[in-house]
MARBADREN-942553 format. One line per 4 residues: number of its first residue (from 1); their letters; for each residue y, z, x of C-alpha. Coordinates in nm, 2 decimals, always signed. Each point is the difference from the previous one (the first is absolute). Layout:
MARBADREN-942553
NUM> a> Y,Z,X ~ ...
***
This chain:
MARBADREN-942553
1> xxxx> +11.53,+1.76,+6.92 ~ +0.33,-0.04,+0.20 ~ +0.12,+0.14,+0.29 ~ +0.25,+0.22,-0.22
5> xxxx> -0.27,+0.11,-0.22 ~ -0.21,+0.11,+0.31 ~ +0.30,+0.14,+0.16 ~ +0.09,+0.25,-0.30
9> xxxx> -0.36,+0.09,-0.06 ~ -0.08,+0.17,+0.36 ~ +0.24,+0.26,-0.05 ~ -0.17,+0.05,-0.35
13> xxxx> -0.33,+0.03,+0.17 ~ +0.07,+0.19,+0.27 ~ +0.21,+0.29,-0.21 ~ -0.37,-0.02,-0.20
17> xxxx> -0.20,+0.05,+0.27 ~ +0.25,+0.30,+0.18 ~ -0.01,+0.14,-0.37 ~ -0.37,-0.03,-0.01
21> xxxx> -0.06,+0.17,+0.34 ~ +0.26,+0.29,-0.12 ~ -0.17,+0.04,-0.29 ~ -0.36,+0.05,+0.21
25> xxxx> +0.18,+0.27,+0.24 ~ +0.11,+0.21,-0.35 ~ -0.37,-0.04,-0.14 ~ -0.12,+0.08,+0.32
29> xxxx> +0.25,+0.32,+0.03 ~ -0.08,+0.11,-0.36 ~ -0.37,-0.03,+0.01 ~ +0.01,+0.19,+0.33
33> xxxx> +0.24,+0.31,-0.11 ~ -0.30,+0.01,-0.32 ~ -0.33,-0.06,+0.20 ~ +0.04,+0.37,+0.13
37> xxxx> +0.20,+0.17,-0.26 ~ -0.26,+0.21,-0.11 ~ -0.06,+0.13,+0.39 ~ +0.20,+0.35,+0.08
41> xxxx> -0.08,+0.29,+0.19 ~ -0.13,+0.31,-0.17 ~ +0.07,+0.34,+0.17 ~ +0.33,+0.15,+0.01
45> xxxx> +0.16,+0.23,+0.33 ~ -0.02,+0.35,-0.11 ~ +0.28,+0.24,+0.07 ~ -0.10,+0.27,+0.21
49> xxxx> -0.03,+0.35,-0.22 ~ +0.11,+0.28,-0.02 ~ -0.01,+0.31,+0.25 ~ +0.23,+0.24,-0.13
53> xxxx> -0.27,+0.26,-0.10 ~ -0.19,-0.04,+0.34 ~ +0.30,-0.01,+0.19 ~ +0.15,+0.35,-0.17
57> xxxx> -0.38,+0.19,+0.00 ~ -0.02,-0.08,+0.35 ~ +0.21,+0.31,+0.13 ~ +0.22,-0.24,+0.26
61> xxxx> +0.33,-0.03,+0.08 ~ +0.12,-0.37,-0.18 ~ +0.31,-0.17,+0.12 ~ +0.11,-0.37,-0.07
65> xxxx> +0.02,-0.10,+0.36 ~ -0.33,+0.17,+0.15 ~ -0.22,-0.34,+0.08 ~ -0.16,+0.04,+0.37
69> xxxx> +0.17,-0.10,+0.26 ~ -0.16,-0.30,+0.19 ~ -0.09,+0.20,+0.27 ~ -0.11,+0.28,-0.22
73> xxxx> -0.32,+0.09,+0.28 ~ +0.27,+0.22,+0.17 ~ +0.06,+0.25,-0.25 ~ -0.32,+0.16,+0.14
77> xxxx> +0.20,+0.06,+0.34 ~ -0.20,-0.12,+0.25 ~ +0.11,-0.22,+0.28 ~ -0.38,-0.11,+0.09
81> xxxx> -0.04,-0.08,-0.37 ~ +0.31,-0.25,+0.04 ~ -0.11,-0.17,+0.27 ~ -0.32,-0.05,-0.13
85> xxxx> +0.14,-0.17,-0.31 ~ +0.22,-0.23,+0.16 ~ -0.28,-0.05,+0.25 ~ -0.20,-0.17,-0.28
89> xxxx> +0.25,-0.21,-0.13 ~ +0.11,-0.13,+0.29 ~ -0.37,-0.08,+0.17 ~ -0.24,+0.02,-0.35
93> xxxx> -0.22,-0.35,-0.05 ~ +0.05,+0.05,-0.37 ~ +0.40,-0.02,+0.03 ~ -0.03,-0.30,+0.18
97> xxxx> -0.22,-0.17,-0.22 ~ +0.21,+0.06,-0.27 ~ +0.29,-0.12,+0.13 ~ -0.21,-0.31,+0.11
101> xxxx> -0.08,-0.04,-0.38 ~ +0.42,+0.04,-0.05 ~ +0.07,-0.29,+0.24 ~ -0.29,-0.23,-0.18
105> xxxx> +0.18,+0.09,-0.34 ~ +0.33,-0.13,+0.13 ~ -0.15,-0.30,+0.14 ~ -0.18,-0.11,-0.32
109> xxxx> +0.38,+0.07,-0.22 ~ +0.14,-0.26,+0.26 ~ -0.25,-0.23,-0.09 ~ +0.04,+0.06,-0.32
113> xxxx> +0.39,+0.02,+0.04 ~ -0.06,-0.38,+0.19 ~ -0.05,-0.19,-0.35 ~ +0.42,+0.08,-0.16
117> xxxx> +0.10,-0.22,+0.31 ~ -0.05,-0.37,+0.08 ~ -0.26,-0.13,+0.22 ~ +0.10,-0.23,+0.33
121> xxxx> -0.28,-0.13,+0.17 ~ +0.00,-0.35,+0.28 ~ -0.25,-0.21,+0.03 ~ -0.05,-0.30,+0.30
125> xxxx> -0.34,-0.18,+0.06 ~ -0.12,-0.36,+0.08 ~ -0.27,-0.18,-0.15 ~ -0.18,-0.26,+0.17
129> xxxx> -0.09,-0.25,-0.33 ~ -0.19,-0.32,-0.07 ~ +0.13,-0.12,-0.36 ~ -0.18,-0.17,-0.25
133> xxxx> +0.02,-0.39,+0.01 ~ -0.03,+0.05,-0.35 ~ +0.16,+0.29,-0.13 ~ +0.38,+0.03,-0.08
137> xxxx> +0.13,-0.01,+0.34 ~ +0.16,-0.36,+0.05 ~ +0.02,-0.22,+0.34 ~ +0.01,-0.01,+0.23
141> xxxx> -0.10,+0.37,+0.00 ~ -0.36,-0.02,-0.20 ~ -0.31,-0.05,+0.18 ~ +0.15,+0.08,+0.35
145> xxxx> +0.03,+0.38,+0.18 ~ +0.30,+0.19,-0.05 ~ +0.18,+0.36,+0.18 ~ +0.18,+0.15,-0.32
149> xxxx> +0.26,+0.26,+0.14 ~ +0.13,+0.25,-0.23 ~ +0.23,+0.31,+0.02 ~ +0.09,+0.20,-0.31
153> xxxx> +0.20,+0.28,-0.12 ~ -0.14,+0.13,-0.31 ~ +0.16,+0.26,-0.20 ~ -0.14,+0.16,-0.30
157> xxxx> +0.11,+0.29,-0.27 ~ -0.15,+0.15,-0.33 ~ +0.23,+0.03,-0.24 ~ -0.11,+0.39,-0.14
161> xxxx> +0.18,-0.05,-0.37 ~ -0.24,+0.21,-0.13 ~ +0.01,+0.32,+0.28 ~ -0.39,-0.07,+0.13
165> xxxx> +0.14,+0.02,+0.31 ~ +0.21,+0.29,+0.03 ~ -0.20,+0.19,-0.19 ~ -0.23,-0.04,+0.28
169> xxxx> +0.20,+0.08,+0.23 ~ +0.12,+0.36,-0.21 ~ -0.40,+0.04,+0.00 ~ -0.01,-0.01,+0.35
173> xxxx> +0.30,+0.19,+0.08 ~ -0.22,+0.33,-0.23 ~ -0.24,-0.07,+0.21 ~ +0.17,+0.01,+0.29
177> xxxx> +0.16,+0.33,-0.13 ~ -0.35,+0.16,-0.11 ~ -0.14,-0.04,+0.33 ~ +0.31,+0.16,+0.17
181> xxxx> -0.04,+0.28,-0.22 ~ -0.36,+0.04,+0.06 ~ +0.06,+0.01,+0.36 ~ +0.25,+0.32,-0.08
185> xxxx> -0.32,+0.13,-0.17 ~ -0.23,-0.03,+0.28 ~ +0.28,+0.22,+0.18 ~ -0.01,+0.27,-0.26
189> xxxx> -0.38,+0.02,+0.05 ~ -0.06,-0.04,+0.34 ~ +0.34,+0.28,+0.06 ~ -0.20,+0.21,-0.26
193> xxxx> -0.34,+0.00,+0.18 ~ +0.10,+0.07,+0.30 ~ +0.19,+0.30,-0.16 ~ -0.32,+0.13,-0.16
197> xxxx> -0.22,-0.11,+0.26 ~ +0.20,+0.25,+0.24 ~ +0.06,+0.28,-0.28 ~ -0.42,-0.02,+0.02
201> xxxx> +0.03,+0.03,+0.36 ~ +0.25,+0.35,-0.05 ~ -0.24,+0.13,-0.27 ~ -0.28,-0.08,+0.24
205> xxxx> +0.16,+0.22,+0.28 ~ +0.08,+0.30,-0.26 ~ -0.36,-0.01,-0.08 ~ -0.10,+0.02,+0.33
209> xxxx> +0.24,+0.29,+0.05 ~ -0.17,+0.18,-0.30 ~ -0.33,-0.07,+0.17 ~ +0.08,+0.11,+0.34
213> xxxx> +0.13,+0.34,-0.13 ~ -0.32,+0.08,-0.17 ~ -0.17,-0.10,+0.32 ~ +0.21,+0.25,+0.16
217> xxxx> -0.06,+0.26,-0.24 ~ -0.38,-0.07,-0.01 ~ +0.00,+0.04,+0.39 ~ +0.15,+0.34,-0.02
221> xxxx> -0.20,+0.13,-0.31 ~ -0.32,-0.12,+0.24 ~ +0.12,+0.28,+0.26 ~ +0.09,+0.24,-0.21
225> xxxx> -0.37,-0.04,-0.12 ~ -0.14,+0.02,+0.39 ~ +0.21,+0.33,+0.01 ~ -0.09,+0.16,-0.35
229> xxxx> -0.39,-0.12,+0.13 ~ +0.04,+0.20,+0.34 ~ +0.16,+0.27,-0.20 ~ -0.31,-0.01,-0.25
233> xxxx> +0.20,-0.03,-0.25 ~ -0.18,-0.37,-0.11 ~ -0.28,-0.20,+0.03 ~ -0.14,-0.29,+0.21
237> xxxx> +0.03,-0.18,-0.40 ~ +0.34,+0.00,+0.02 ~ +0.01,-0.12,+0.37 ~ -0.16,-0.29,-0.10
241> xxxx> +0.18,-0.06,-0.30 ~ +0.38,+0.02,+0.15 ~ -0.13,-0.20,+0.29 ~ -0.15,-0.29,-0.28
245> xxxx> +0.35,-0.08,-0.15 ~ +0.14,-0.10,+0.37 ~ -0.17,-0.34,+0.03 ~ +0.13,-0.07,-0.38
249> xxxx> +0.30,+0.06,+0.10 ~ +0.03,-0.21,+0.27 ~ -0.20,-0.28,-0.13 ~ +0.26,+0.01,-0.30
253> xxxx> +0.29,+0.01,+0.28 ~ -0.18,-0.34,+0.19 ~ +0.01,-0.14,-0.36 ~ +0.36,+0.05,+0.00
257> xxxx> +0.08,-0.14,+0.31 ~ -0.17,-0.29,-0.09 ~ +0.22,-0.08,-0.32 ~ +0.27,+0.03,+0.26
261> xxxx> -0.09,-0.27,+0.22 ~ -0.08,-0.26,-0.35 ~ +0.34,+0.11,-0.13 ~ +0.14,-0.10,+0.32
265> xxxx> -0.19,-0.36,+0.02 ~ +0.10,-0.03,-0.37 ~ +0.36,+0.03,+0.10 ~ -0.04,-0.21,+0.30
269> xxxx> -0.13,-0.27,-0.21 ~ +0.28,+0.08,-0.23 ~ +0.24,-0.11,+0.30 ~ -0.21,-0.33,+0.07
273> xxxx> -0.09,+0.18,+0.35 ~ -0.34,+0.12,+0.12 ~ -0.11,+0.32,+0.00 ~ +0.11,+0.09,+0.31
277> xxxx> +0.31,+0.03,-0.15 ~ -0.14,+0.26,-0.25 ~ -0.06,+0.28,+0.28 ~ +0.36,-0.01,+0.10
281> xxxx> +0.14,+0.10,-0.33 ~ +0.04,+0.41,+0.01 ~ +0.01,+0.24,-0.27 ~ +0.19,-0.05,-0.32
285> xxxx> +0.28,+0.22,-0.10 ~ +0.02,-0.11,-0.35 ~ +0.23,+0.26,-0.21 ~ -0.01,-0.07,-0.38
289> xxxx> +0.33,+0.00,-0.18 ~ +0.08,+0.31,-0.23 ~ +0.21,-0.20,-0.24 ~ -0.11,-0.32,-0.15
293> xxxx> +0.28,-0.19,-0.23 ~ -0.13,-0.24,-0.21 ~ +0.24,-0.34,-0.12 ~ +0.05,+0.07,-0.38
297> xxxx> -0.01,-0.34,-0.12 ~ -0.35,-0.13,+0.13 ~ -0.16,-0.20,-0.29 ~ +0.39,-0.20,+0.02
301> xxxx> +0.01,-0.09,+0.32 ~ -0.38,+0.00,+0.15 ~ +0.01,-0.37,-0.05 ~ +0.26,-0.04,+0.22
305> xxxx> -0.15,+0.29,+0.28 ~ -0.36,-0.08,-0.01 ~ -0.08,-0.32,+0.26 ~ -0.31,-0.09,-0.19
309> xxxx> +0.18,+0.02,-0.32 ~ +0.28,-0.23,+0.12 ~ -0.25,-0.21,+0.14 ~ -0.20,-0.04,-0.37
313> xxxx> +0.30,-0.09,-0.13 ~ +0.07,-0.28,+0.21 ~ -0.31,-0.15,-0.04 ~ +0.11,+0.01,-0.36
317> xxxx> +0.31,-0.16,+0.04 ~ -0.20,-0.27,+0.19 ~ -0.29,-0.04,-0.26 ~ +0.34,-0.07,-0.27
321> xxxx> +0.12,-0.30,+0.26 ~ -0.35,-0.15,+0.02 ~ -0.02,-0.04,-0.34 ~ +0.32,-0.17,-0.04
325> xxxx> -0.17,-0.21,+0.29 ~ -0.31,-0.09,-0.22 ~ +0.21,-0.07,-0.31 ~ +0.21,-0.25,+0.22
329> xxxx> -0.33,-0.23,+0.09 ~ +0.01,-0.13,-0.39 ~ +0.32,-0.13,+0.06 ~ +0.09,-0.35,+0.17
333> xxxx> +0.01,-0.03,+0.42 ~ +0.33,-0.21,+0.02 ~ +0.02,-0.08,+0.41 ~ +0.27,-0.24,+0.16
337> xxxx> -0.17,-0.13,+0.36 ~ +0.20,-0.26,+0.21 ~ -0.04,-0.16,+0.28 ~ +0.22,-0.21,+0.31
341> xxxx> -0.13,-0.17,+0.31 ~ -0.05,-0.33,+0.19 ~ -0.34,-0.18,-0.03 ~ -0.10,-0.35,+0.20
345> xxxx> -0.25,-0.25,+0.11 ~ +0.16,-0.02,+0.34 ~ +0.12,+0.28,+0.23 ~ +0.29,-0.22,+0.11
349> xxxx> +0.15,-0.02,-0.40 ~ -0.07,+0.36,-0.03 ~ +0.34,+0.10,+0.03 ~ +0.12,-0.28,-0.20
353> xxxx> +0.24,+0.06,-0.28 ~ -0.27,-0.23,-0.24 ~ -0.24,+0.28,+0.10 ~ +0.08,+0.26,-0.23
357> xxxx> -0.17,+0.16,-0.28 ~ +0.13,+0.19,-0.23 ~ -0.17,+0.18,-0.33 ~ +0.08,+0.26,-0.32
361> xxxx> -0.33,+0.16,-0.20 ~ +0.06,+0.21,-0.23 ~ -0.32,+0.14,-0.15 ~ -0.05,+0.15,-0.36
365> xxxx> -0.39,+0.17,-0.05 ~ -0.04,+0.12,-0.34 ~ -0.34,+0.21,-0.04 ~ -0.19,-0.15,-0.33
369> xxxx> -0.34,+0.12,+0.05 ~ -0.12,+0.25,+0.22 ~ -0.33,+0.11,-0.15 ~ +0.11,+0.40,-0.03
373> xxxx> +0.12,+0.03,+0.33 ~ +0.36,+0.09,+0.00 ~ -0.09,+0.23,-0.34 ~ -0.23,+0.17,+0.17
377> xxxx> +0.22,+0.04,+0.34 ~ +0.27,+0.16,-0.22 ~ -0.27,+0.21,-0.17 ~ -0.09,+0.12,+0.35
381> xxxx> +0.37,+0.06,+0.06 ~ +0.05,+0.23,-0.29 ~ -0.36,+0.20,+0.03 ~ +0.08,+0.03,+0.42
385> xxxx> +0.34,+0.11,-0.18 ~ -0.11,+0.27,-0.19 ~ -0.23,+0.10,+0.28 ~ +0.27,+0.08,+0.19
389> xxxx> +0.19,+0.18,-0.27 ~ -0.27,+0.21,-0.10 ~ -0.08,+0.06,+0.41 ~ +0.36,+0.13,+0.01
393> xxxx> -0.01,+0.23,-0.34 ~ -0.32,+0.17,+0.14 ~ +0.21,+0.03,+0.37 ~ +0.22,+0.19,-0.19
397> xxxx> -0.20,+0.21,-0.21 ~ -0.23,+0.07,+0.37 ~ +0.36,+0.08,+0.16 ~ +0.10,+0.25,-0.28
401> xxxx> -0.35,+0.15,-0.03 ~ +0.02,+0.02,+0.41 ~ +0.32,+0.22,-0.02 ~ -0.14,+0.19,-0.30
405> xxxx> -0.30,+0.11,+0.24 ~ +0.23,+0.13,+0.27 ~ +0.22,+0.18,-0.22 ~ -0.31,+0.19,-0.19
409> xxxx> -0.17,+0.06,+0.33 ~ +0.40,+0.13,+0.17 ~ +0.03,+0.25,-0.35 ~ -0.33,+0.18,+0.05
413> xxxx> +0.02,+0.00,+0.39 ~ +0.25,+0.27,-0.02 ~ -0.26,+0.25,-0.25 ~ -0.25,-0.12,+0.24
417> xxxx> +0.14,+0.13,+0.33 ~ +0.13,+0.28,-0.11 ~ -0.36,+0.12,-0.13 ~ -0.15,-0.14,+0.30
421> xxxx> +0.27,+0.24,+0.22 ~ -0.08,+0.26,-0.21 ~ -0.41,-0.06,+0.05 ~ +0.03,-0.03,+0.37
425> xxxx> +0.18,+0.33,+0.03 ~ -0.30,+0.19,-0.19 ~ -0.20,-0.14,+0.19 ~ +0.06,+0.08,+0.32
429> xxxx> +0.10,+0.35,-0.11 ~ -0.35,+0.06,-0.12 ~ -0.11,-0.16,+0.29 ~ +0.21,+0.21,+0.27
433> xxxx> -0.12,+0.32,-0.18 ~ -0.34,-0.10,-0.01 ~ +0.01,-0.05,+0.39 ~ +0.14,+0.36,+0.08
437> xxxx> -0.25,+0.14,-0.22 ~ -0.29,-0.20,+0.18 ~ +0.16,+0.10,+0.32 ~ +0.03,+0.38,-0.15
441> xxxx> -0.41,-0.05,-0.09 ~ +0.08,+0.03,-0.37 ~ -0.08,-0.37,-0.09 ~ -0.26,-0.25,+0.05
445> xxxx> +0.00,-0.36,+0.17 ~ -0.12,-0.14,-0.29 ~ +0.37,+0.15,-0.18 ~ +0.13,-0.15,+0.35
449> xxxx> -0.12,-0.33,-0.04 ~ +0.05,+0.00,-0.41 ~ +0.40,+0.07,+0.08 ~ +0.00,-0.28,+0.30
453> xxxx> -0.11,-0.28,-0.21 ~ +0.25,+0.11,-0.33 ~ +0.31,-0.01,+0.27 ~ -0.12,-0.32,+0.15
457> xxxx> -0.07,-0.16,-0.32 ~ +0.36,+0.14,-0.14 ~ +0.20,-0.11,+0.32 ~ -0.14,-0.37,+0.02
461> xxxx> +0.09,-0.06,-0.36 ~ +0.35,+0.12,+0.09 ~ +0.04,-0.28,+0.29 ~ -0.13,-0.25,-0.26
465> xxxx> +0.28,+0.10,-0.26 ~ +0.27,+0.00,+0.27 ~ -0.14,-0.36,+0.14 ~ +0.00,-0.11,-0.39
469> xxxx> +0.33,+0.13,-0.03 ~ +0.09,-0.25,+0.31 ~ -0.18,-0.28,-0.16 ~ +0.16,+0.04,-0.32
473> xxxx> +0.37,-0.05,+0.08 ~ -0.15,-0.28,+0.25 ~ -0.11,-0.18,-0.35 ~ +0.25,+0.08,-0.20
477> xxxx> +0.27,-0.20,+0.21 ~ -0.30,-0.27,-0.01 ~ -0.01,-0.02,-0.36 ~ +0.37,+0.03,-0.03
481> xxxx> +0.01,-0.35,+0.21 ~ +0.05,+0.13,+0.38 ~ +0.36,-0.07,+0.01 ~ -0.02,-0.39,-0.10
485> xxxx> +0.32,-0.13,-0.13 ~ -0.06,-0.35,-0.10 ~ +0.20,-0.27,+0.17 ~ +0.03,-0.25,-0.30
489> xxxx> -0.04,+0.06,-0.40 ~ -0.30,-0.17,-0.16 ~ +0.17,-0.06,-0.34 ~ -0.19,-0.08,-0.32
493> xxxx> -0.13,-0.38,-0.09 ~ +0.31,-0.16,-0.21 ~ -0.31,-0.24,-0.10 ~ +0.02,+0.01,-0.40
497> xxxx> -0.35,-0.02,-0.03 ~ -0.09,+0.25,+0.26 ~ +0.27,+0.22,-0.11 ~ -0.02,-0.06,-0.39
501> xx> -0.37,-0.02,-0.09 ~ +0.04,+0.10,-0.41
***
């Protein structure tokens, strides 16, 4: 063959072997895109339902712009109760583990975020080498010891043709986003314990209140006894009985006091202080609001007022970008690396323009055979997929059925008190006129005692409606979202197969 012959057929072969290699990335692509074809996720994001009915039977006020506020604590109009809040948020461990947990989220989307840009890294080391008198190495070098200096600058970047990359990095960024929200969550329920932790320690005091009057009224029924006795208008029987119901009384009152003091530690903890810090909180002076307005589009907009709904629903939207992740490992790795640098057998040539070196890799890996591995990663992908969109469907359905409670518990509250009012009243009526007529000698102790326990009984259920009234509009501007207004929009997956699983 002459040279002319050769000459024209190296072209020939090497447009073969370029087509032959183009021809391997297209096989490669196609047998990729059909390897997981038949791999989709299978639950669908449920919109949030209706609450028309339960909204209209509920008796409240509605109005379009009646969300909490985000401080929403001070509706109850007490300055203690403010400071107490804003106490905890500022000092609670909780809060600052979560935001702990916010700043680890944004360091692991940096990392992730690290891969879309190049990577510059220098090398320099020395190498003190004997060489092979019988390897490659030619004189007068081989068989005698050698220093190899060498300084590189290497760069390297993955070409992301197929959006591996940033779909990691979207993945991250939900993440990143969920975790945020979450710490807004921890907010709403530390800011709502220590608001029903101190509405406990006002119901506590009321009861003790009830408790002491009785105490007082036992005390003066005892010597009214001593007198009708001297008077012989009673017995030594009913001595001994108006006396027994003092220590019962008082016992009850020590109980009382006690549930105090735990309320207080509770709130202390609360604060992330010790208890010490309970016994200087006084009294409460909670008032309960007489009108209670309700938003009137709820099921609408929950998603957007509800931290832990918003927070579901970025873990969805990061569950969609992981799966685009998983389907981009059956797709080629194409990676350009290069490199610059001096390298040397003498330290005094080492600056030598002969010195430098000087290469160009680009890298193609095609996955052929994995044995199941990257099917079953992207099967992972789309079942941790629908785990997160069924985790946010039954976050909504809780978060509806949560205001549903409040509103049921709000519509009979009303019936409740004013029976309870009502029952009170009669009671101590009955109670008042047995006392003159025990004083008058025309009724027993035992009627006495009967009339005591009915007006107790009456008057402590009171102070538990009045504290559940308290603890009712406390939950309701919970379960209405505490005043959150999120920062950023999670937006549905624009994945086709996430979105579009028929």
């Amino acid at each position: 063959m002459n040279s002319r012959t050769s000459q024209a057929s190296a072209p020939k072969h090497s447009r073969r072997a370029f087509a032959i290699q183009a021809s391997s990335i297209a096989l490669s692509l196609l047998l990729g895109g059909c390897s997981y074809s038949d791999l989709k996720p299978q639950s669908h994001l449920q919109p949030a339902g209706d609450a028309s009915d339960t909204l209209a039977q509920s008796g409240i006020t509605l109005s379009p712009a009646a969300w909490p506020a985000e401080t929403w604590w001070t509706t109850f109009n007490d300055k203690q109760l403010d400071s107490l809040v804003d106490e905890a948020l500022a000092q609670s461990p909780t809060l600052r583990s979560a935001a702990a947990r916010v700043r680890q989220a944004g360091a692991l989307e940096a990392i992730e975020g690290a891969s879309l840009l190049p990577r510059v890294d220098a090398t320099a080391s020395t190498t003190r080498e004997r060489f092979s008198a019988n390897g490659t190495t030619p004189a007068p070098v081989k068989g005698t010891w050698q220093n190899v200096d060498q300084a590189t600058l290497n760069v390297g970047y993955e070409l992301d043709f197929w959006g591996k990359n940033r779909a990691a990095v979207e993945a991250a960024v939900g993440r990143r986003h969920a975790v945020q929200v979450d710490s807004r969550a921890a907010a709403l329920m530390l800011s709502a314990s220590v608001v029903q932790t101190y509405i406990a320690l006002q119901d506590t005091y009321d009861q003790l209140d009830v408790a002491q009057a009785l105490l007082d009224q036992q005390v003066h029924i005892e010597k009214l006894t001593q007198q009708r006795f001297s008077a012989e208008l009673g017995t030594q029987i009913d001595i001994k009985q108006s006396q027994a119901s003092l220590p019962a009384s008082r016992a009850n009152i020590a109980a009382l006091k006690e549930m105090i003091e735990l309320n207080q530690n509770k709130l202390a903890s609360l604060l992330g202080q010790g208890p010490d810090r309970g016994r200087t909180i006084a009294r409460p002076h909670l008032r309960a609001s007489n009108d209670v307005v309700l938003p009137s589009n709820i099921p609408a907009e929950l998603v957007g007022h509800r931290p832990d709904v918003v927070a579901q629903r970025w873990r969805v939207e990061a569950s969609g970008h992981e799966i685009e992740v998983a389907k981009a490992r059956f797709y080629p790795n194409v990676n350009l690396t290069a490199f610059v640098g001096l390298q040397s057998l003498a330290f005094d040539t080492f600056n030598d323009h002969s010195s430098r070196i000087l290469g160009f890799s680009p890298a193609i890996s095609l996955p052929i055979f994995e044995g199941g591995r990257l099917r079953g990663n992207l099967d992972a992908q789309d079942a941790a997929y629908d785990l997160a969109v069924e985790n946010y469907n039954q976050t909504v359905v809780d978060a509806l059925r949560d205001i549903a409670d409040q509103l049921s518990s709000l519509r009979w509250l009303k019936e409740r008190l004013a029976q309870q009012k009502e029952a009170v009243d009669t009671a101590q009526a009955a109670s008042d006129l047995v006392n003159l007529r025990y004083g008058a000698g025309l009724a027993t102790y035992l009627q006495v005692l009967s009339t005591q326990n009915a007006t107790l009984i009456q008057k402590r259920q009171l102070v538990t409606l009045q504290s559940r009234a308290l603890s009712l509009q406390a939950n309701l501007s919970r379960a209405l979202g505490g005043g959150y207004r999120p920062e950023f929009s999670a937006n549905a997956p624009v994945l086709p197969t996430v979105v579009d699983q028929s």
